[in-house]
C-alpha positions in Angstrom: -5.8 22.8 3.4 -8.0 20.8 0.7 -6.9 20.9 -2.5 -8.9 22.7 -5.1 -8.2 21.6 -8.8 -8.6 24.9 -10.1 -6.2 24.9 -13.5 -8.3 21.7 -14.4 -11.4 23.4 -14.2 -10.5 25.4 -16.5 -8.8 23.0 -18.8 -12.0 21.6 -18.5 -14.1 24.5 -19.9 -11.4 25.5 -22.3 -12.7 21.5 -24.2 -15.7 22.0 -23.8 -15.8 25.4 -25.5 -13.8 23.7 -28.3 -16.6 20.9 -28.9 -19.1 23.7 -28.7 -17.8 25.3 -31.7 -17.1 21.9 -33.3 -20.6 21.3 -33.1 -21.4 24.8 -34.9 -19.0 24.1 -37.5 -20.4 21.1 -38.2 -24.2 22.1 -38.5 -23.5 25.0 -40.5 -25.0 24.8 -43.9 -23.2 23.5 -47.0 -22.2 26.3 -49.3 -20.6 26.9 -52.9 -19.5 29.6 -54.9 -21.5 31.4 -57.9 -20.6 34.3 -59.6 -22.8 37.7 -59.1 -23.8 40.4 -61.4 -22.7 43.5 -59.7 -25.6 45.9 -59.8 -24.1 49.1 -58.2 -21.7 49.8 -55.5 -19.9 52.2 -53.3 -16.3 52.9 -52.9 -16.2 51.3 -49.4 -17.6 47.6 -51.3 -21.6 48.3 -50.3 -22.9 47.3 -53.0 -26.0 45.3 -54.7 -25.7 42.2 -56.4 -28.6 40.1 -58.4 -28.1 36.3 -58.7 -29.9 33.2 -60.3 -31.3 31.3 -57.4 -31.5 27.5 -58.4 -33.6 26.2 -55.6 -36.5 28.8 -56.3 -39.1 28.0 -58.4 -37.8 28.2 -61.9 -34.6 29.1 -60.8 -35.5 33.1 -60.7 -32.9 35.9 -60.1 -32.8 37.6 -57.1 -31.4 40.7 -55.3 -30.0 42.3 -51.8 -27.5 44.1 -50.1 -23.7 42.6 -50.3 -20.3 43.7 -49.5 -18.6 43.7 -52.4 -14.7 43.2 -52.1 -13.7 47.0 -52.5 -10.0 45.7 -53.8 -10.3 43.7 -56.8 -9.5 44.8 -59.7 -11.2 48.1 -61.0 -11.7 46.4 -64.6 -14.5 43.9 -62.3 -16.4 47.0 -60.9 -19.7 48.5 -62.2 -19.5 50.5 -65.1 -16.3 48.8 -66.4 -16.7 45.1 -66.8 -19.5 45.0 -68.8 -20.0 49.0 -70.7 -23.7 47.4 -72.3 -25.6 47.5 -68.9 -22.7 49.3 -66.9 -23.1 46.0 -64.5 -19.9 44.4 -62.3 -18.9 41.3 -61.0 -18.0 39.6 -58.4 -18.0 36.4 -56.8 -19.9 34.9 -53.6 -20.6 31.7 -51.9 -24.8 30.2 -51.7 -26.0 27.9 -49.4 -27.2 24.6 -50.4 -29.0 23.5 -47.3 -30.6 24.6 -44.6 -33.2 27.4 -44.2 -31.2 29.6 -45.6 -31.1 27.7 -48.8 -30.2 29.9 -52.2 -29.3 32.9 -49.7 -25.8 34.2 -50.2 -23.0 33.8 -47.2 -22.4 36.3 -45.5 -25.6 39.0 -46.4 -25.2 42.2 -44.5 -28.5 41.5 -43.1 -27.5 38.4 -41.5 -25.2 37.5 -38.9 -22.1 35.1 -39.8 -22.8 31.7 -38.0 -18.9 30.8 -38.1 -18.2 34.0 -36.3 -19.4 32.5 -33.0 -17.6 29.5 -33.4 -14.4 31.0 -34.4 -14.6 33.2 -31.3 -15.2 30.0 -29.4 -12.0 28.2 -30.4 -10.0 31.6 -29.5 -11.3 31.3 -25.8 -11.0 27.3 -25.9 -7.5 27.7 -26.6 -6.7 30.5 -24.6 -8.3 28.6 -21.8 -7.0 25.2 -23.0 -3.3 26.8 -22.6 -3.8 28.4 -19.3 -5.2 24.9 -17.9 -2.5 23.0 -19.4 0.3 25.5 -18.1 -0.8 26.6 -15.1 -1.8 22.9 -14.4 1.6 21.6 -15.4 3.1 24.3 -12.9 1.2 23.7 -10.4 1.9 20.0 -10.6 5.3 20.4 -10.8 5.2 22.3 -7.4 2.9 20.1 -6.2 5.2 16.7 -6.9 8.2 18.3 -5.7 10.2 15.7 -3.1 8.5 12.9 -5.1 11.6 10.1 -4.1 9.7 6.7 -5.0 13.2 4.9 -5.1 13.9 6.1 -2.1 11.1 4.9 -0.1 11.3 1.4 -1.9 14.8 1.2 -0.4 14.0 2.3 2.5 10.9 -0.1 2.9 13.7 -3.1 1.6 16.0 -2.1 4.7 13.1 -2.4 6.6 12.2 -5.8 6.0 15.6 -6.9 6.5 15.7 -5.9 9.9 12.3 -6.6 10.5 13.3 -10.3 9.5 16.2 -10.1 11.8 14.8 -9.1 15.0 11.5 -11.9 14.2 13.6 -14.5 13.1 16.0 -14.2 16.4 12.7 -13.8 18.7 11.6 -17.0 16.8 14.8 -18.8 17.6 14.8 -17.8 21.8 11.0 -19.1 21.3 11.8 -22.1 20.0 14.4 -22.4 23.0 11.8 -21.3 25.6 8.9 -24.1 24.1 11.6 -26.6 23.9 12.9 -25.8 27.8 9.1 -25.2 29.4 8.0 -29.1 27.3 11.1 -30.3 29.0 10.3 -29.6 32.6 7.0 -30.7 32.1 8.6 -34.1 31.3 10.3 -34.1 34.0 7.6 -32.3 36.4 5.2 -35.6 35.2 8.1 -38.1 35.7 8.2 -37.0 39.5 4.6 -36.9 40.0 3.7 -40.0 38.4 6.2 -41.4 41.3 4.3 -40.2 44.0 1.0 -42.7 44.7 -2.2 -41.3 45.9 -1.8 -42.6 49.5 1.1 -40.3 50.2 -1.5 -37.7 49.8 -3.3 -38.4 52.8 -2.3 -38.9 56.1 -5.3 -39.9 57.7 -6.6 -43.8 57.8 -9.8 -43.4 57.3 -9.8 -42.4 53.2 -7.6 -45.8 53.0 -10.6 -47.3 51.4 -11.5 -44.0 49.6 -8.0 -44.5 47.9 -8.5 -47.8 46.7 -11.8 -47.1 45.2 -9.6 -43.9 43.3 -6.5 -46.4 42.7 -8.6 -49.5 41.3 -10.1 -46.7 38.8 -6.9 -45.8 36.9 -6.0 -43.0 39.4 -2.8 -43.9 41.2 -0.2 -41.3 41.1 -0.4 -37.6 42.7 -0.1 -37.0 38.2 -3.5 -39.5 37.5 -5.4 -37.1 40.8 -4.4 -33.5 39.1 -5.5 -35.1 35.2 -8.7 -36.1 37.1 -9.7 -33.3 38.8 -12.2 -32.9 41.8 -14.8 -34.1 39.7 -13.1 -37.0 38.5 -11.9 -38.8 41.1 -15.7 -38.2 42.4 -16.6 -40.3 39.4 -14.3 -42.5 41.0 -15.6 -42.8 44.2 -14.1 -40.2 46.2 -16.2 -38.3 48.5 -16.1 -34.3 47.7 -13.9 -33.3 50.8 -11.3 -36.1 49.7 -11.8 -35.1 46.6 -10.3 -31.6 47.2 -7.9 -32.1 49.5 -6.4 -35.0 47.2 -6.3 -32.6 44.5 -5.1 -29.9 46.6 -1.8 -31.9 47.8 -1.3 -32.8 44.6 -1.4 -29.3 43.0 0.9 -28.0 46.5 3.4 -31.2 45.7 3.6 -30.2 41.9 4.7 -26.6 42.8 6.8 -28.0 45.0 8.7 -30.4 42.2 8.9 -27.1 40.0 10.6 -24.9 42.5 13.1 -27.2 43.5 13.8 -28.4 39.8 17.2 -27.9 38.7 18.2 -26.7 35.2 19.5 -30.3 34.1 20.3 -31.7 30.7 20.7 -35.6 30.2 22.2 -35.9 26.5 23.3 -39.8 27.6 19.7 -41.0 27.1 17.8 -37.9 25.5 14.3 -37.9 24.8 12.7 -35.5 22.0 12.3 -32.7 24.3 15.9 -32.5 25.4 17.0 -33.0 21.7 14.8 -30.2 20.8 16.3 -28.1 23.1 19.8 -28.8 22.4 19.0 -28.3 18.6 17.6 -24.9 19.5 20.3 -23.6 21.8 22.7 -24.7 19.2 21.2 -22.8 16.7 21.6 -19.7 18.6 25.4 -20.2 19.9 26.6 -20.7 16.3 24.6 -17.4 15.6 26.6 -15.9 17.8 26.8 -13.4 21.0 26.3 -10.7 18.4 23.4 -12.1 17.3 21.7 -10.5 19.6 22.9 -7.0 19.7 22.0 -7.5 15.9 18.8 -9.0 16.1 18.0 -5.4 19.0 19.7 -3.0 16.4 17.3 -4.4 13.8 14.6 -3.9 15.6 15.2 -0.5 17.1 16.4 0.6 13.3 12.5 -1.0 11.7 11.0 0.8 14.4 12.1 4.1 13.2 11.9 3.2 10.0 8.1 1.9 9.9 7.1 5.9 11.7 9.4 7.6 9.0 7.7 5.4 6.3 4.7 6.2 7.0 5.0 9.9 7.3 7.0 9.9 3.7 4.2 7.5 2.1 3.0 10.3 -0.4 6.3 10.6 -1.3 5.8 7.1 -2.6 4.6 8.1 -6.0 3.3 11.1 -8.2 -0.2 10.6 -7.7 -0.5 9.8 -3.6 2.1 13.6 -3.7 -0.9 15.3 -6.1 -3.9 13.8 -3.5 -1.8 14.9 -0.6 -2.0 18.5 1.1 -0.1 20.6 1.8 0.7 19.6 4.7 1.0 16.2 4.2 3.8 16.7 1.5 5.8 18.8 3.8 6.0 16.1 6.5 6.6 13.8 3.3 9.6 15.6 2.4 11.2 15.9 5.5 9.9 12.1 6.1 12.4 11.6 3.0 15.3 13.4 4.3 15.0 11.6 7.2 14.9 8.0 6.1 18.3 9.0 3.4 20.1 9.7 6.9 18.5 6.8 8.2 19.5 4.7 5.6 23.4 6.1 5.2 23.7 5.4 8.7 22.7 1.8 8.2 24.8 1.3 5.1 28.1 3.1 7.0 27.6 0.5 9.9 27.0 -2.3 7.3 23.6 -3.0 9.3 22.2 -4.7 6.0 24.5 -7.3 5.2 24.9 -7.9 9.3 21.0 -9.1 9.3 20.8 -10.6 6.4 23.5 -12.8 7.7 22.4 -13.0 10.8 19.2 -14.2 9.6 20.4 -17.0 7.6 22.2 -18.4 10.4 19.3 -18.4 13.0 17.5 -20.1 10.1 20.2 -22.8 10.1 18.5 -26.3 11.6 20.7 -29.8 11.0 19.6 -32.5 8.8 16.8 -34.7 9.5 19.1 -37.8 9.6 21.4 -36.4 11.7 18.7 -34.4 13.9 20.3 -33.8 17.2 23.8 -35.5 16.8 25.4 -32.5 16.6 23.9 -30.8 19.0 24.5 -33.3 21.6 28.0 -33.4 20.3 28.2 -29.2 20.7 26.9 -29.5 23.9 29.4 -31.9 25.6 31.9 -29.7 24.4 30.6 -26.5 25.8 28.4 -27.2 28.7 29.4 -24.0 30.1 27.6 -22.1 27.4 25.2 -23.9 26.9 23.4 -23.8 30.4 24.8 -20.2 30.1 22.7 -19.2 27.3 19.6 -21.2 28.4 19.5 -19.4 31.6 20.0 -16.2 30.1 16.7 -17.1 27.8 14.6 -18.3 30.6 15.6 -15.6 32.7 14.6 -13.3 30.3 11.0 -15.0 30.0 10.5 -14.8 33.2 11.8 -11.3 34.0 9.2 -10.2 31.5 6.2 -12.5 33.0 7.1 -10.7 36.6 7.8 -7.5 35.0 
């Protein structure tokens, strides 16, 4: 359901009433007070009253209908305060500018200006009050479940085993680049032994394969690098073209199925090093870096779906643009992520990926690169070759799958 801002509606009208009747108090006319001769009047304060009108030409005295104020004093009424010409007094306010310059404020002919905007501040404030309250109210209701610690906590604990579950994907990736760099090595070692002639089996390409040989292609590796194409540069006609490349491409399959999983750290080269450093980094995590690495991964996945549900939650403002709807979800999004979170904190999940972390981030020093490793893994073998085929079965488990 959209929200409609009712209460600030009418807090809105409720100001601008108020600056309407600013704006009639301040145009009123300027006024100030003269005495007046009190001519007659009634018990009830009608009465008429003459006055010397200073703006008129020669100032001359004039005359209307008034309303005397019917409680002063009996000693300022008509015939007693002056008994020569039985005359009263009383006092009134002129106006100085305006059109109604010289005229008296308030006649009973005329209608007071100020009573308008009097009337207008009443129902600007009245209005002002029920904008402000019923606003206030309405807020309140509206921002009720607003838990913006809460949700910054929970979004913390979410990064944390966010970080974990990358950071340990990261490590069995650098294993995996390491491993698949490695039997390329050794994949290219084993072809580059092979020369083009054991290609073919038939004598008459013999020239064929001198022509490809005395052009840089010599090994079944130099015919798969070239290509059909290339060794037709070379000199090869296209049906020896293809089937040298096709041996070739049939013998490197070959050399990759029957590879074995074999590490030499007597003469390493950078691959192997690589690898070693990498498959050390993940046996001094630990077996249960793992499970930790899955838990925090599984918990950030819950956590990023609860997150977002609870995002008004976040702050008072996203809770007032939410509906109603929305903040219901929110609240229960933030019940959700306080189990969540006491959960995590009872299983000391935090501190186990933060650690975790900072171990899978642990690589050895650059003057000592691989030393250590190579060191670890003559000591554990086992373990090693364990964990690498548990990595690369893993990778390929998911290819097939």
């Amino acid at each position: 359901m959209r929200h409609r801002p009712f209460f600030r509606w009418v807090l809105t009208l409720g100001v601008l009433l108020f600056g309407w009747s600013a704006y009639l108090y301040a145009s009123y006319p300027e006024i100030r007070q003269i005495d007046l001769t009190v001519i007659s009047e009634k018990p009830d304060g009608r009465c008429t009253v003459r006055w010397k009108d200073p703006y008129s030409d020669g100032g001359r005295w004039r005359e209307t209908a008034y309303r005397c104020d019917p409680d002063r004093s009996a000693l300022l009424k008509p015939p007693n305060y002056d008994e020569d010409t039985g005359y009263g007094w009383d006092s009134g306010f002129m106006f100085t500018d305006g059109q109604h310059k010289g005229d008296l404020e308030p006649s009973l002919e005329e209608k007071e200006p100020n009573g308008l905007s009097d009337a207008l501040v009443l129902i600007g404030l009245a209005l002002t009050a029920v904008g402000l309250i019923g606003g206030n109210i309405r807020a309140s209701i509206r921002v009720a479940g607003v838990r913006p610690r809460t949700v910054e906590s929970a979004w913390k604990l979410y990064e944390v085993a966010d970080q974990v579950a990358r950071d340990h994907a990261r490590a069995r990736d650098g294993v995996r680049v390491a491993w698949n760099a490695l039997r390329r090595e050794q994949i290219d070692e084993k072809l580059s032994a092979v020369p083009v002639a054991r290609l073919f089996k038939e004598a008459s390409v013999s020239r064929a394969v001198r022509d490809v040989e005395a052009a840089g292609a010599r090994t079944a590796r130099d015919v798969l690098d070239a290509g059909v194409s290339g060794l037709g540069h070379m000199g090869m006609d296209r049906s020896s073209a293809e089937h040298a490349h096709t041996a070739a491409r049939r013998l490197a399959d070959n050399v990759e199925a029957t590879l074995s999983m074999r590490v030499d750290p007597v003469a390493p080269g950078p691959h192997t090093v690589a690898l070693l450093v990498a498959l050390q980094v993940l046996l001094e995590a630990g077996a249960e870096a793992h499970q930790t690495a899955r838990a925090g991964e599984e918990l950030a996945g819950e956590l990023e779906r609860v997150l977002t549900e609870a995002e008004p939650a976040s702050g008072y403002l996203s809770m007032l643009r939410a509906g109603r709807e929305q903040r219901e979800i929110a609240r229960s999004a933030v019940t959700e992520l306080r189990s969540l979170m006491a959960i995590a904190e009872q299983e000391g999940l935090p501190a186990h990926f933060a650690q975790t972390s900072v171990d899978l981030l642990r690589v050895p020093d650059d003057r000592n690169l691989g030393l250590s490793a190579r060191a670890d893994f003559e000591s554990r073998t086992s373990q090693y070759y364990g964990l690498l085929a548990q990595v690369v079965d893993s990778e390929d488990a998911l290819a097939d799958h």
